[in-house]
N, C-alpha and C positions, 0 to 999 in steps of 0.2 A: 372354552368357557372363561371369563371373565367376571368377575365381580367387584361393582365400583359403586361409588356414589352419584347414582343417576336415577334420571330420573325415565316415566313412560309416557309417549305422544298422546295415547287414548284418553288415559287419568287425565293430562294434562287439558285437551279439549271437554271432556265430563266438569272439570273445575271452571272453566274459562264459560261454559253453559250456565253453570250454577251459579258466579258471580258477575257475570256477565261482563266481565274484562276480556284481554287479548290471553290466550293460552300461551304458559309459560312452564315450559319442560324443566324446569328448574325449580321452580314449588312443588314439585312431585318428588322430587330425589329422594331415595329412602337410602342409607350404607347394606351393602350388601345384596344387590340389585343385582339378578343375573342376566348378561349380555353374552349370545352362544352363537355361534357361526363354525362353519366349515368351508375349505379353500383349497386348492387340486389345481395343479401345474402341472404341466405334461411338456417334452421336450424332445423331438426325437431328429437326430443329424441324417440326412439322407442320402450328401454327398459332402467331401471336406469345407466347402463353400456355400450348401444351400441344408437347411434344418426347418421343420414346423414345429409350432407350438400351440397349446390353449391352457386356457384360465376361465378356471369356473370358482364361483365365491357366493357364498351365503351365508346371511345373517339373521336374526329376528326382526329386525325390522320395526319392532314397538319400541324398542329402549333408547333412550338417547344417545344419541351418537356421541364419543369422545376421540375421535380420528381425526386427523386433519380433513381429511374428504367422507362425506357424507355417502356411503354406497352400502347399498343393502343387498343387490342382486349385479352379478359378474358374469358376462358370460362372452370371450374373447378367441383368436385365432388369427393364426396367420405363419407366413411366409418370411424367412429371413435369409436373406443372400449375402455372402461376404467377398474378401478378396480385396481389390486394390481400390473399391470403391463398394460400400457399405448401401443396402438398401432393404425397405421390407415392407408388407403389406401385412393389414391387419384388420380384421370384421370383428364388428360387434355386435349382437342383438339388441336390440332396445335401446335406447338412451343415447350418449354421448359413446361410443367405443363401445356399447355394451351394459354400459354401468348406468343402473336405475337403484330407485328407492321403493319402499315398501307404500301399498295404498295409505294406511294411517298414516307414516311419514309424512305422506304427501299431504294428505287433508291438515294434518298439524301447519306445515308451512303456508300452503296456501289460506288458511282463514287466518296463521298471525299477520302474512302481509295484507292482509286488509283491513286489518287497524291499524298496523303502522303508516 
């Protein structure tokens, strides 16, 4: 859990409604805004040379992102081989590798780029 000065996607389009501007997650910021997620790595070596993995990650999804990368939902695996030559496979659900954003999320971004 997290608490920052941020702001929420929803409010933020509710406002953007109401004054009929572009929504701006940043007029919403209150101090003390709580931002909560949960994240689960798992590792297991199988042989000196070959180990799997997954990553599962979740967040709320309403609050503004203050990460460098914008990801709300995690959900990763794979395959890692080592040795004299390094290689690995790796699945993801949904998204880019796995890594999506929350519906509000996304309706916030997609109606600001249609004013900008």
């Amino acid at each position: 859990m997290n608490h920052a000065n941020a702001g929420n996607y929803a409010a933020a389009i509710r406002l953007a409604e109401q004054t009929g501007g572009a929504p701006d997650v940043t007029a919403t910021r209150r101090n003390g805004t709580l931002k909560y997620g949960v994240g689960l790595n798992m590792e297991q070596e199988i042989t000196k040379d070959i180990g799997v993995f997954s990553r599962l990650g979740w967040n709320d999804g309403k609050t503004e992102s203050f990460a460098f990368t914008a990801i709300d939902r995690l959900a990763t695996g794979g395959v890692a081989v080592t040795g004299t030559r390094c290689t690995g496979f790796r699945y993801g659900r949904d998204g880019v590798h796995g890594e999506r954003i929350s519906g509000v999320h996304a309706e916030y971004l997609a109606w600001a780029a249609t004013i900008f």
